[in-house]
C-alpha positions in Angstrom: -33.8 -0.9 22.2 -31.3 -3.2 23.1 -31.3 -4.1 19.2 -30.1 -0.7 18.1 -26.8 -0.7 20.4 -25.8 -3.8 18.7 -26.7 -1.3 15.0 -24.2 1.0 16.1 -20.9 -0.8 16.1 -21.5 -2.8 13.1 -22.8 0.8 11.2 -19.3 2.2 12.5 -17.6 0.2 11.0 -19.2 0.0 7.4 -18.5 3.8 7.3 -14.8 3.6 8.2 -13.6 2.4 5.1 -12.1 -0.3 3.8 -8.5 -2.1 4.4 -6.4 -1.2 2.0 -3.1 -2.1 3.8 -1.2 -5.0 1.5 1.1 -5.7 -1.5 -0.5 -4.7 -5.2 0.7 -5.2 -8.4 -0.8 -4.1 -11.8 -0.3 -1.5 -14.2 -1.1 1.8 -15.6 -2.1 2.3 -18.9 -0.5 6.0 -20.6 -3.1 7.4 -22.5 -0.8 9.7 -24.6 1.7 7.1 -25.6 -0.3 4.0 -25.7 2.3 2.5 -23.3 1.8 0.3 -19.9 4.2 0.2 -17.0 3.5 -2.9 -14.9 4.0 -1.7 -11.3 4.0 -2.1 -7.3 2.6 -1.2 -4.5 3.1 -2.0 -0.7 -0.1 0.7 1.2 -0.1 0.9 5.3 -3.2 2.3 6.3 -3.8 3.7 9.8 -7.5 4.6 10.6 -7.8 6.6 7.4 -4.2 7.7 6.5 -2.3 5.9 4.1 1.8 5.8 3.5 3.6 3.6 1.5 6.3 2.7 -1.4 5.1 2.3 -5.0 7.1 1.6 -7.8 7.8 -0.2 -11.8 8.2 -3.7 -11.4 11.4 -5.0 -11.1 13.2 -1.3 -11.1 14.3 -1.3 -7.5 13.0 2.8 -7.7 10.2 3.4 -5.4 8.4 6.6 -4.6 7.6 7.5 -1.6 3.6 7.8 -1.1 2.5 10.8 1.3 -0.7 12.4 1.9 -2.9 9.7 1.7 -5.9 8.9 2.7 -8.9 6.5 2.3 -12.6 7.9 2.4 -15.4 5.1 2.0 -13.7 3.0 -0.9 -12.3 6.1 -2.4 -8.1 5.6 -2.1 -5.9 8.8 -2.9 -2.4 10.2 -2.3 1.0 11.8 -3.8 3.8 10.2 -5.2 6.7 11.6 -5.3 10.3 10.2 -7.8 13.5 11.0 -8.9 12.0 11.2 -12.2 9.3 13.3 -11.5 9.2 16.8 -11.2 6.5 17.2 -9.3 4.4 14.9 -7.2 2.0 12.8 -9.4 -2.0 12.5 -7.7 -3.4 9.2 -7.8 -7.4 8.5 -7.3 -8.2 5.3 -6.6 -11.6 3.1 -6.2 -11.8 -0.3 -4.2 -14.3 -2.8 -5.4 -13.7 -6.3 -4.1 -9.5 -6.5 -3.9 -9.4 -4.1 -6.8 -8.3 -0.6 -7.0 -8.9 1.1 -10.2 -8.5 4.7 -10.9 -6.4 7.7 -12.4 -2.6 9.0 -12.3 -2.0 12.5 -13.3 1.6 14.6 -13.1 4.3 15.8 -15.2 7.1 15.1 -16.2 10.2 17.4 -18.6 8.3 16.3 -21.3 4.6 17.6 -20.2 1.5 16.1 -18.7 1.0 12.6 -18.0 -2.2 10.9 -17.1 -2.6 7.2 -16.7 -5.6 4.3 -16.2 -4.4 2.2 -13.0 -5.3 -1.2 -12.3 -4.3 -3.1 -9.2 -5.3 -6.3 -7.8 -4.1 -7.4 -3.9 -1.7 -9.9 -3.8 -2.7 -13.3 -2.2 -1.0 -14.1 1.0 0.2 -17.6 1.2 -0.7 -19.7 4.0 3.1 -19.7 5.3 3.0 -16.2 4.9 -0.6 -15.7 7.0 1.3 -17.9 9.4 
């Protein structure tokens, strides 16, 4: 008996989620133009909500990340840019410190829909600190 109360914490926490929270970089591939846009990615997660900034590398333009969310190891949320004209959905799998997945929005020009790959950025051991 007393074995099953020690089952329940450790069976909470398995079905939480994962951590997403961190600094990500990688890139999404554009299916329609054959073109990839190294980017990103600073996630705060918070129980299962997730906010953050996302943005090209090196641009110094981030979008704003809203309505996200982590269920099991399945990431999503909106993104929202001054050159978007409407928010852009992104799906997202963890495996490991990997998130792989799908961007889909438009833009003036019509639909865009993009592989994404991420990896978590190492922390330093000054940083951890």
């Amino acid at each position: 008996m007393k074995k099953a109360f020690w089952l329940l914490p450790c069976l909470a926490l398995a079905l939480s989620g994962a951590d997403v929270s961190g600094k990500w970089t990688g890139t999404i591939d554009i299916e329609d133009s054959g073109s990839t846009i190294p980017i990103q990615v600073e996630l705060v997660q918070k129980s299962d909500a997730v906010s953050g900034k996302i943005g090209r590398v090196g641009s110094g333009d981030e979008g704003t990340i809203r309505n996200g969310k982590v269920e099991g190891t399945k990431v999503s949320f909106e993104v929202v840019s001054s050159e978007t004209s409407s928010a852009f959905k992104w799906t997202l799998t963890l495996v490991n410190d990997q998130l792989e997945g799908e961007m889909k929005g438009a833009v003036d020009e019509g639909e865009i829909v993009g592989k994404v790959k991420l990896s978590r950025e190492k922390q330093s051991a000054t940083q951890s600190q």
